[in-house]
Each structure stands twice: as C-alpha cells, then as structure tokens.
NUPA-508024 format. One record per atom (N, C-alpha, C): atom name; x, y, z. Coordinates in steps of 0.1 Angstrom, whole numbers, plus 5000, padded with zeros to 4 digits. Example, Ala and Ser with C-alpha at 12.3 -4.5 7.8 and 13.67 -1.06 7.14 Angstrom:
2
[atom "N"; [5132; 4943; 5078]]
[atom "CA"; [5123; 4955; 5078]]
[atom "C"; [5132; 4967; 5078]]
[atom "N"; [5128; 4978; 5071]]
[atom "CA"; [5137; 4989; 5071]]
[atom "C"; [5129; 5000; 5079]]
***
This chain:
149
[atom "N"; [0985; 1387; 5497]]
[atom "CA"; [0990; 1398; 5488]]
[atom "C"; [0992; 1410; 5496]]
[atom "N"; [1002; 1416; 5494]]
[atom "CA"; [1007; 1427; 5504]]
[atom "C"; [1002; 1438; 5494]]
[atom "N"; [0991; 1448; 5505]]
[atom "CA"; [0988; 1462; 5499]]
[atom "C"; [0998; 1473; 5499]]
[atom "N"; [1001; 1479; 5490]]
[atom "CA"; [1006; 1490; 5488]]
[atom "C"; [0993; 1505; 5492]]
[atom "N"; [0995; 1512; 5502]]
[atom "CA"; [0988; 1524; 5507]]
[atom "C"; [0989; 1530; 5497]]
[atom "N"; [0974; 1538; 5491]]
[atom "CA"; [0975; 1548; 5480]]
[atom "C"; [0987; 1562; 5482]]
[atom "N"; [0983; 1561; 5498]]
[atom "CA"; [0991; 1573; 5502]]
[atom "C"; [1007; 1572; 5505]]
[atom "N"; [1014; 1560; 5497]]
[atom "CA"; [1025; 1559; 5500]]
[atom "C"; [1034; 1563; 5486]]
[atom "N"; [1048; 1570; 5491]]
[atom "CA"; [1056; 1577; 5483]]
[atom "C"; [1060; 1571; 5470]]
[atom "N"; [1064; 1555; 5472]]
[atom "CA"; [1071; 1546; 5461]]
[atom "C"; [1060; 1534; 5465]]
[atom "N"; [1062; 1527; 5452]]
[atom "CA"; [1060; 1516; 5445]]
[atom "C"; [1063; 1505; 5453]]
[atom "N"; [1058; 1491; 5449]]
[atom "CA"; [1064; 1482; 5457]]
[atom "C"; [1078; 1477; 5456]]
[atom "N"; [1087; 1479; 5440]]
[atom "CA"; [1098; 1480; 5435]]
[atom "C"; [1104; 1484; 5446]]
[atom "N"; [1107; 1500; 5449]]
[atom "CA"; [1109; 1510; 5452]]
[atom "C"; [1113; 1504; 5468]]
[atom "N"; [1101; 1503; 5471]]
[atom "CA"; [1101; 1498; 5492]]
[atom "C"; [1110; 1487; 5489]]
[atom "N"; [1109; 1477; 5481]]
[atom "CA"; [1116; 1461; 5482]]
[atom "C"; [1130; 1467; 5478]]
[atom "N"; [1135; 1477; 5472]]
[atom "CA"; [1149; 1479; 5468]]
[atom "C"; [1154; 1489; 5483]]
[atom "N"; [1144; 1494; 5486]]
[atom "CA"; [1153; 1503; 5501]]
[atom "C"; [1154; 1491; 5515]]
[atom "N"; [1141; 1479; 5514]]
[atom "CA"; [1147; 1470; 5524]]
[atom "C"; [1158; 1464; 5524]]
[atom "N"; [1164; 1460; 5507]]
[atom "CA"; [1171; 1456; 5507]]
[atom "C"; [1184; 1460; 5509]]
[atom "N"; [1189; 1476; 5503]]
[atom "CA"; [1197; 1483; 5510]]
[atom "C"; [1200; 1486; 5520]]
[atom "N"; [1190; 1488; 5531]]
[atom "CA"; [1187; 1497; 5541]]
[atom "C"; [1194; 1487; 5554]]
[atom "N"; [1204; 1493; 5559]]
[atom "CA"; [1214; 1484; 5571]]
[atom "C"; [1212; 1485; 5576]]
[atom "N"; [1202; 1490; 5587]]
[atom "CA"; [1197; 1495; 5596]]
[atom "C"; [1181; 1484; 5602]]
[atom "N"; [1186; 1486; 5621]]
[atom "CA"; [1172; 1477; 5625]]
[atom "C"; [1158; 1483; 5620]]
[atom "N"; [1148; 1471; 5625]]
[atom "CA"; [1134; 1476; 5620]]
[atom "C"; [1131; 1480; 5632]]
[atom "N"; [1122; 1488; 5636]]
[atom "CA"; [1114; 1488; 5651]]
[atom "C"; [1099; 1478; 5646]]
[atom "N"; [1101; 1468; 5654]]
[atom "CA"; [1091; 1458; 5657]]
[atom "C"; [1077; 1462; 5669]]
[atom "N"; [1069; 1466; 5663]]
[atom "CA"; [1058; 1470; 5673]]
[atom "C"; [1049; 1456; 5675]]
[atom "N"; [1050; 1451; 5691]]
[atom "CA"; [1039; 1443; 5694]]
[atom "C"; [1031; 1444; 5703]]
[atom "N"; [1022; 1437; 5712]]
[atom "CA"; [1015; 1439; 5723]]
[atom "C"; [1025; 1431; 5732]]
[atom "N"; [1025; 1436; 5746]]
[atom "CA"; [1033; 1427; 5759]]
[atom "C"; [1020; 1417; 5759]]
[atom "N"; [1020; 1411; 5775]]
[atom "CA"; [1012; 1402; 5778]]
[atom "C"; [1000; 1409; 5785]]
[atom "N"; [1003; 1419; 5789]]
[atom "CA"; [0989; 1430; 5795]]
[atom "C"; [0981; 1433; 5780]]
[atom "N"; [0991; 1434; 5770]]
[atom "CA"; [0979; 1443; 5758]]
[atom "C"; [0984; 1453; 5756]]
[atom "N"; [0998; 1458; 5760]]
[atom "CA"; [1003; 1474; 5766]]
[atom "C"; [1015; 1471; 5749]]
[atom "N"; [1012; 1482; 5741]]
[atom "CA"; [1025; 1483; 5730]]
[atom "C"; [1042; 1483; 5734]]
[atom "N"; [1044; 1478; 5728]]
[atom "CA"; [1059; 1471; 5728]]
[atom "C"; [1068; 1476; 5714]]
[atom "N"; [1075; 1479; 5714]]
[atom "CA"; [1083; 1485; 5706]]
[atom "C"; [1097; 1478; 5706]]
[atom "N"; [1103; 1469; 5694]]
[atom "CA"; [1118; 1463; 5701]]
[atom "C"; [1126; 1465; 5687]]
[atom "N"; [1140; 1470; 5685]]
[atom "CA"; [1149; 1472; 5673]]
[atom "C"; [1155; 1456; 5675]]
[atom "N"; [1154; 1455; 5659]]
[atom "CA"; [1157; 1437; 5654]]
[atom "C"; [1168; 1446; 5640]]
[atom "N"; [1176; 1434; 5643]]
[atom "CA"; [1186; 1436; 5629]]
[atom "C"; [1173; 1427; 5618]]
[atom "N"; [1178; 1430; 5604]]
[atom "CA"; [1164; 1426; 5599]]
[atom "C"; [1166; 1421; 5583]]
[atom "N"; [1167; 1418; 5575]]
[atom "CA"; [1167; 1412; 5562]]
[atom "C"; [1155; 1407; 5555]]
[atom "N"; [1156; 1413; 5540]]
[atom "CA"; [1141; 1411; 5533]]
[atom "C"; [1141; 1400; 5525]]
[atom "N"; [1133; 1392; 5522]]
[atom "CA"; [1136; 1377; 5514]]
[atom "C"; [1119; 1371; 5512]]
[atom "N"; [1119; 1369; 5498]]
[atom "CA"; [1107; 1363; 5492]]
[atom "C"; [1099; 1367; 5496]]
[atom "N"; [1094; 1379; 5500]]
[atom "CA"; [1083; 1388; 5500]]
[atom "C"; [1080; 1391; 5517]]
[atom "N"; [1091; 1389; 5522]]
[atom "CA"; [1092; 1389; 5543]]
[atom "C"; [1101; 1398; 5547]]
[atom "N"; [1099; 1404; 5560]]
[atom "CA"; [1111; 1405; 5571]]
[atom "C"; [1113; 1394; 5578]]
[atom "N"; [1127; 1392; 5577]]
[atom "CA"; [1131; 1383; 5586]]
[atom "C"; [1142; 1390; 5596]]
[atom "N"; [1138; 1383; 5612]]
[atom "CA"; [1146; 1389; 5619]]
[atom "C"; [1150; 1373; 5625]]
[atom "N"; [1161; 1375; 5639]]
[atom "CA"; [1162; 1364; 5648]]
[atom "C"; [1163; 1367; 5663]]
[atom "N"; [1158; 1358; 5676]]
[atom "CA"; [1158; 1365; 5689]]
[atom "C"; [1160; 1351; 5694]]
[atom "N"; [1164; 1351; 5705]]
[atom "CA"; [1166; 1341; 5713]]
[atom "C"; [1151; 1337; 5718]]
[atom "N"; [1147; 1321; 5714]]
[atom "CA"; [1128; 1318; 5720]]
[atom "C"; [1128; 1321; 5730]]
[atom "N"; [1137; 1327; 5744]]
[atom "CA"; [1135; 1332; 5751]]
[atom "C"; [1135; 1347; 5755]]
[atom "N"; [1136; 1351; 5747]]
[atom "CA"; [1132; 1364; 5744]]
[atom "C"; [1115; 1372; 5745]]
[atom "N"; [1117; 1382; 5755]]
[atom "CA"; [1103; 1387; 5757]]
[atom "C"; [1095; 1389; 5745]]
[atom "N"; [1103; 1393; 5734]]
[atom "CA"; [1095; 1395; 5724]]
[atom "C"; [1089; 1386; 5712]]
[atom "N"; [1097; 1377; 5714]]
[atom "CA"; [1093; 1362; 5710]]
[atom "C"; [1076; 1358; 5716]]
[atom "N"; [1081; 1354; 5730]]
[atom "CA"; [1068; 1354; 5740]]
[atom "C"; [1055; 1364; 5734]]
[atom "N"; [1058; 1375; 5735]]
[atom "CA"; [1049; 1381; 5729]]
[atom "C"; [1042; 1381; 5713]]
[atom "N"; [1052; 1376; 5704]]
[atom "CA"; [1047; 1374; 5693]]
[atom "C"; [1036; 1364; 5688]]
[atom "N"; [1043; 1351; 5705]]
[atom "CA"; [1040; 1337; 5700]]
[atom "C"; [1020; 1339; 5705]]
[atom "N"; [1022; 1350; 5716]]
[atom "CA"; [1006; 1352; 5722]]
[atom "C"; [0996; 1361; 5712]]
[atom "N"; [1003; 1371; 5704]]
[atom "CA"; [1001; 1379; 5695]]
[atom "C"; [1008; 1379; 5684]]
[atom "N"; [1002; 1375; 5671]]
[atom "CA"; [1014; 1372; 5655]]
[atom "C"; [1009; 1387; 5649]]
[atom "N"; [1001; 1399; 5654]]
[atom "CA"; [0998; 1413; 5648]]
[atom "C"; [1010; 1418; 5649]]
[atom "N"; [1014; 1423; 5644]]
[atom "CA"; [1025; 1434; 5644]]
[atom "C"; [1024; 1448; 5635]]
[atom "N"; [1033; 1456; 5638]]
[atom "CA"; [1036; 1469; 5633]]
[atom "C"; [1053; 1468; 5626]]
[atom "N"; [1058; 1476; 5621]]
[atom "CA"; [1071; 1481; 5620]]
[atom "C"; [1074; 1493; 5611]]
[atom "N"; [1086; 1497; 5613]]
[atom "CA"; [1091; 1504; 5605]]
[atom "C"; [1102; 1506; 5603]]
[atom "N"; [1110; 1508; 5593]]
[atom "CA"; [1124; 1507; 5591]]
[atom "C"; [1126; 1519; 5583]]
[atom "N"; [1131; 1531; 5592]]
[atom "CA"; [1139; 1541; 5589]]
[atom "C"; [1152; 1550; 5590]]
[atom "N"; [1156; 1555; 5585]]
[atom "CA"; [1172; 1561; 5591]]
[atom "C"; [1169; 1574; 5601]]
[atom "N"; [1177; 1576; 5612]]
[atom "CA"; [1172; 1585; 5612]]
[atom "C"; [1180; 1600; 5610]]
[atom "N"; [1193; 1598; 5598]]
[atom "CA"; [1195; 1608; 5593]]
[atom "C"; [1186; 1616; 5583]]
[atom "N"; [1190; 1629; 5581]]
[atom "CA"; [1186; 1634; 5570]]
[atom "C"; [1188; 1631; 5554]]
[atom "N"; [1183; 1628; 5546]]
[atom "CA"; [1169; 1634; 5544]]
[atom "C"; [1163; 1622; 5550]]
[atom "N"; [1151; 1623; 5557]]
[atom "CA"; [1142; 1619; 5560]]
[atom "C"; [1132; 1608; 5551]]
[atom "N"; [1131; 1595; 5554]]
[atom "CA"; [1127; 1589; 5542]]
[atom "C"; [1124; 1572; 5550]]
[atom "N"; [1112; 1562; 5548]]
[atom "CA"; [1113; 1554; 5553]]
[atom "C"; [1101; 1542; 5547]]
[atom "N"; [1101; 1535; 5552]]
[atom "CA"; [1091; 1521; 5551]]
[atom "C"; [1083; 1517; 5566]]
[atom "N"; [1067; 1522; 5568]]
[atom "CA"; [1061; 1514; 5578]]
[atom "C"; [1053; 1505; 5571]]
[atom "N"; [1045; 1495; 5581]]
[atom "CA"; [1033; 1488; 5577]]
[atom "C"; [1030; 1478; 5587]]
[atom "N"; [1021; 1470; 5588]]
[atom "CA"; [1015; 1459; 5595]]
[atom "C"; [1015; 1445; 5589]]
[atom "N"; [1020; 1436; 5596]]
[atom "CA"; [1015; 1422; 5587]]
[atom "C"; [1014; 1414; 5603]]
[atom "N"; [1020; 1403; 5600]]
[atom "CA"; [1014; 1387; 5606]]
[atom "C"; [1025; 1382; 5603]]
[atom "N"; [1033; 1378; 5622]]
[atom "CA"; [1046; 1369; 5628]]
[atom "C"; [1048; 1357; 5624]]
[atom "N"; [1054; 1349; 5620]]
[atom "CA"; [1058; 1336; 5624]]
[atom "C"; [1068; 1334; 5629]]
[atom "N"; [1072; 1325; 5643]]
[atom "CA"; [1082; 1322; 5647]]
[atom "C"; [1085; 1305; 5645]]
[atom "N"; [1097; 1308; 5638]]
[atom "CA"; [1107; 1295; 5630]]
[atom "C"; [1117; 1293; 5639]]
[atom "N"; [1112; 1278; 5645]]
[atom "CA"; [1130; 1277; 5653]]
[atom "C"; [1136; 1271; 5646]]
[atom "N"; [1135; 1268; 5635]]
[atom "CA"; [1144; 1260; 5630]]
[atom "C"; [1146; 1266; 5617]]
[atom "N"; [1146; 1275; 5616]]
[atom "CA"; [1152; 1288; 5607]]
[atom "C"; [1157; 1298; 5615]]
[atom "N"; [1159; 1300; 5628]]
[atom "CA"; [1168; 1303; 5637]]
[atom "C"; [1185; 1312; 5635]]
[atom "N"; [1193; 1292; 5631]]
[atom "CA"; [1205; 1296; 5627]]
[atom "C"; [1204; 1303; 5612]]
[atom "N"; [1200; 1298; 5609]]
[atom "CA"; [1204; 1303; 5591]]
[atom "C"; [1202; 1319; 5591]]
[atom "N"; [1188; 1321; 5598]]
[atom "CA"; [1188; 1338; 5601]]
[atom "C"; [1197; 1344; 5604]]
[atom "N"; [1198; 1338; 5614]]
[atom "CA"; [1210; 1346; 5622]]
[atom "C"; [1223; 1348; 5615]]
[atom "N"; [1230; 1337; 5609]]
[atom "CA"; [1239; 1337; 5601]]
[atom "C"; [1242; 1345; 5588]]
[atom "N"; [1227; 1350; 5585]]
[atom "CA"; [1227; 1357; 5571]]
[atom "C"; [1226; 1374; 5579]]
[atom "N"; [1217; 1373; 5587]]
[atom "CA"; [1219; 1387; 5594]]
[atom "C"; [1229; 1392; 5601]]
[atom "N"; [1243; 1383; 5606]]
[atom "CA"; [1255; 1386; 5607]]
[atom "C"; [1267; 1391; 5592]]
[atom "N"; [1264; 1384; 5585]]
[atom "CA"; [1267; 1389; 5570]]
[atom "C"; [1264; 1398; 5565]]
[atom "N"; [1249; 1400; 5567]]
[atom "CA"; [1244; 1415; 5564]]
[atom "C"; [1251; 1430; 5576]]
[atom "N"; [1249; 1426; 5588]]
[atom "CA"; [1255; 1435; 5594]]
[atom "C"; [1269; 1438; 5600]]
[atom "N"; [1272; 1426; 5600]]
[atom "CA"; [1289; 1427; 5606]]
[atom "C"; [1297; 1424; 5594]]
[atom "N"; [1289; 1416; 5582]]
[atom "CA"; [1301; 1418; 5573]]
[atom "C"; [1311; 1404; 5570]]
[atom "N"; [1310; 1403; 5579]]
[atom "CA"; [1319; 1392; 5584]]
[atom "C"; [1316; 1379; 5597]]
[atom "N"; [1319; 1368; 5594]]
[atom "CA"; [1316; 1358; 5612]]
[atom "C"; [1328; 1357; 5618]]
[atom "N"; [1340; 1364; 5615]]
[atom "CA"; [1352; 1366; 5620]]
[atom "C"; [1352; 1373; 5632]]
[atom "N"; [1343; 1380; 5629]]
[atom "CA"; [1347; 1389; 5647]]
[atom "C"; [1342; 1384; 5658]]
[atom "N"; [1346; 1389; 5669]]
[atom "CA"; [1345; 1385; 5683]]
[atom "C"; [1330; 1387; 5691]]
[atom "N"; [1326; 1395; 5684]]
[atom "CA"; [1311; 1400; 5683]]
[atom "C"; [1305; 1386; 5680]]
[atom "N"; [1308; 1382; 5660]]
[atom "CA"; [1298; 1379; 5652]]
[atom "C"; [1298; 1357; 5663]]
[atom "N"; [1314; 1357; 5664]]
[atom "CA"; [1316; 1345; 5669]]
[atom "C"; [1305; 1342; 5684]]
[atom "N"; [1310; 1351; 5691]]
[atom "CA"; [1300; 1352; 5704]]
[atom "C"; [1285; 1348; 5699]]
[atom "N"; [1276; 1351; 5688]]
[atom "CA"; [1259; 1354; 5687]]
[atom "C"; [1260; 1339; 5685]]
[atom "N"; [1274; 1334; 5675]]
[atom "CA"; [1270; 1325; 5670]]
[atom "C"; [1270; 1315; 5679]]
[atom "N"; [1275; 1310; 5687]]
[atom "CA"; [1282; 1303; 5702]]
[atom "C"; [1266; 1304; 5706]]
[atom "N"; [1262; 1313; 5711]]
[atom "CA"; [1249; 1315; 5718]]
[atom "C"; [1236; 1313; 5712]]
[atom "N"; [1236; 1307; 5698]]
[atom "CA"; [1224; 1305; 5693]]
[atom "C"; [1217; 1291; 5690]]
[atom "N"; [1217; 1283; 5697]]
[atom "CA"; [1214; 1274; 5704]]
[atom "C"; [1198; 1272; 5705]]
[atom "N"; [1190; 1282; 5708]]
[atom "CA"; [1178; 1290; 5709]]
[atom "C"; [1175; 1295; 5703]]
[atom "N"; [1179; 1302; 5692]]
[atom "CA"; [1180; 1310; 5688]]
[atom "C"; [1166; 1304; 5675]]
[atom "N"; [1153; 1318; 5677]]
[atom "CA"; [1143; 1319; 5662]]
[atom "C"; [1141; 1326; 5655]]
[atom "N"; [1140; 1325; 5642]]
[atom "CA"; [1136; 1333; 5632]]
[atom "C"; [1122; 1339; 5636]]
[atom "N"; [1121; 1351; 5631]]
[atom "CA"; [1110; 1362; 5631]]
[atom "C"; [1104; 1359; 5616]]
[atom "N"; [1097; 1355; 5610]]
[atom "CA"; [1090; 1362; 5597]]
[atom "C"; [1081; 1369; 5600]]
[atom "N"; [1081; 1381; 5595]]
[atom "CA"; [1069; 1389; 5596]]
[atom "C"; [1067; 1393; 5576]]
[atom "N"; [1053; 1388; 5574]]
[atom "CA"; [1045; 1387; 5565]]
[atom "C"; [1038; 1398; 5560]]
[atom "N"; [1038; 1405; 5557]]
[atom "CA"; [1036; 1425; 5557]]
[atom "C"; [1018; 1413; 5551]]
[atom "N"; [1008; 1430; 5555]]
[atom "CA"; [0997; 1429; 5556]]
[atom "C"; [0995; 1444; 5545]]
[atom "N"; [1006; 1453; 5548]]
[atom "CA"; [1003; 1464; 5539]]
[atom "C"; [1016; 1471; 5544]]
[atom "N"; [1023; 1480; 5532]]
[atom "CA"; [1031; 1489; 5533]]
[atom "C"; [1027; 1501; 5529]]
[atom "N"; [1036; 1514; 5535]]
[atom "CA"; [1038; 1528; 5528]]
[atom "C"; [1048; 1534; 5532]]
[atom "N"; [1055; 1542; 5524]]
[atom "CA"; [1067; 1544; 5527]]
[atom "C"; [1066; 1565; 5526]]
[atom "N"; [1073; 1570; 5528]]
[atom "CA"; [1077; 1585; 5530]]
[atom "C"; [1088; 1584; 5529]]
[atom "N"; [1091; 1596; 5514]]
[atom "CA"; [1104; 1605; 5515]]
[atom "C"; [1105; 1620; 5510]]
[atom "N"; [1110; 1624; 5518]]
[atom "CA"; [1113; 1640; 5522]]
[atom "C"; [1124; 1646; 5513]]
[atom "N"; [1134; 1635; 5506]]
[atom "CA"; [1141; 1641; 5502]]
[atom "C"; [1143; 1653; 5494]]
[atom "N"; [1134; 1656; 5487]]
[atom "CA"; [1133; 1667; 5475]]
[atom "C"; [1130; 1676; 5484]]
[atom "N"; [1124; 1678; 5493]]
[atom "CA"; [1118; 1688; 5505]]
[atom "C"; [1126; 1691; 5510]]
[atom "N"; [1138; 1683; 5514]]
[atom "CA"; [1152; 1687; 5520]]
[atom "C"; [1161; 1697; 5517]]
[atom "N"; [1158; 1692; 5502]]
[atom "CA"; [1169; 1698; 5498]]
[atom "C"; [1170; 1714; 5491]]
[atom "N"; [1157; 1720; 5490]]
[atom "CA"; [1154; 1730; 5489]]
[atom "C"; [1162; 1738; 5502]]
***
C-alpha cells in the first residue's frame, strides 16, 4: 500500500491524475556500485498503481537497480508555477515487458512510431527492460497559488 505523506499538497487522486498528464521524464535516484547516488532522467508512464520506465539491460542504471531495487524519484516541470510529485518505492526489472514499455512510452512521448526517432528505439530494443518502480510513499508540492500573487 502506497503512503501518502501527511505533508503532501494533493491526495492520491490528485498525484495519479498529474502522473498521468505529466509528459515529462522522472529523475530516477539510485545507488552506483560504490554506494555513491545516481540520479538518471527516464521517459516514464503510470499504470496500475507503478512507474513504468524502459532502458536497455545494458544500461548502467539497470545494473544498478538489479544490485539495489531502493529507489527515489521525482517527476516535475521545471516551468513555472512550480509544482511536482517525489517519493521512494522498490524496482523491478521486466525483460520481457521490455518491448511493450517501450512501445507505449513512444506513444506517450513521440506521439507517433512513425518517426525516424521512434523507428530507430524500436530497431534497437532487442534488450530492451522495463523499469517498474512500486512507490513506497508519495508527496507532492504546488506553488501555484503562491505564484500567482
């Protein structure tokens, strides 16, 4: 069961309707292999109570997830007004939820698999794993009313 922080601005409604809007990467906080924080932007999609992201299993940050499943994130704009979703949960890396990720997170951000972009990820995903990250607890901040004064 995912906690909602007393000290957070919105509801869980509220955070589940801005992930789902929100176009924008997550910053993925993990540990390297020393123990040293890692910080990596993932295109990112919310589904049945998860972030889902995708990275190539050869990906340092994969590696790292697979040694450490703790994580951090946050997914915010960084336009004004100022407003966002952090929290901590627990990785799973799915290779065989891989393509589907990827495919749904090209729809979410490109729009389209038509482009020369979207065609290239797809060609190269071969390797290609899904990220779930399983939130441990959210809270979110918004400024907007502060702003706009």
């Amino acid at each position: 069961m995912t906690i909602i922080k007393k000290s957070s601005h919105w509801e869980l409604n509220r955070i589940e309707a801005f992930l789902n809007e929100c176009v924008i990467p997550v910053r993925l906080a993990s540990t390297n292999g020393e123990g040293k924080p890692l910080v990596c932007s993932l295109w990112f999609l919310y589904d049945d109570g998860a972030i889902w992201c995708a990275t190539k299993a050869s990906a340092s940050v994969a590696g790292f997830l697979t040694q450490s499943s703790d994580c951090g994130f946050e997914i915010a704009p960084e336009a004004m007004p100022y407003r966002g979703v952090r929290g901590q949960g627990v990785v799973s890396i799915l290779p065989d939820q891989g393509l589907p990720v990827l495919l749904r997170l090209i729809d979410r951000y490109l729009g389209s698999r038509d482009s020369g972009f979207a065609q290239w990820l797809i060609a190269q995903a071969n390797d290609e794993v899904a990220i779930r990250i399983d939130p441990d607890w959210y809270t979110a901040w918004d400024f907007t009313k502060r702003m706009e004064r």
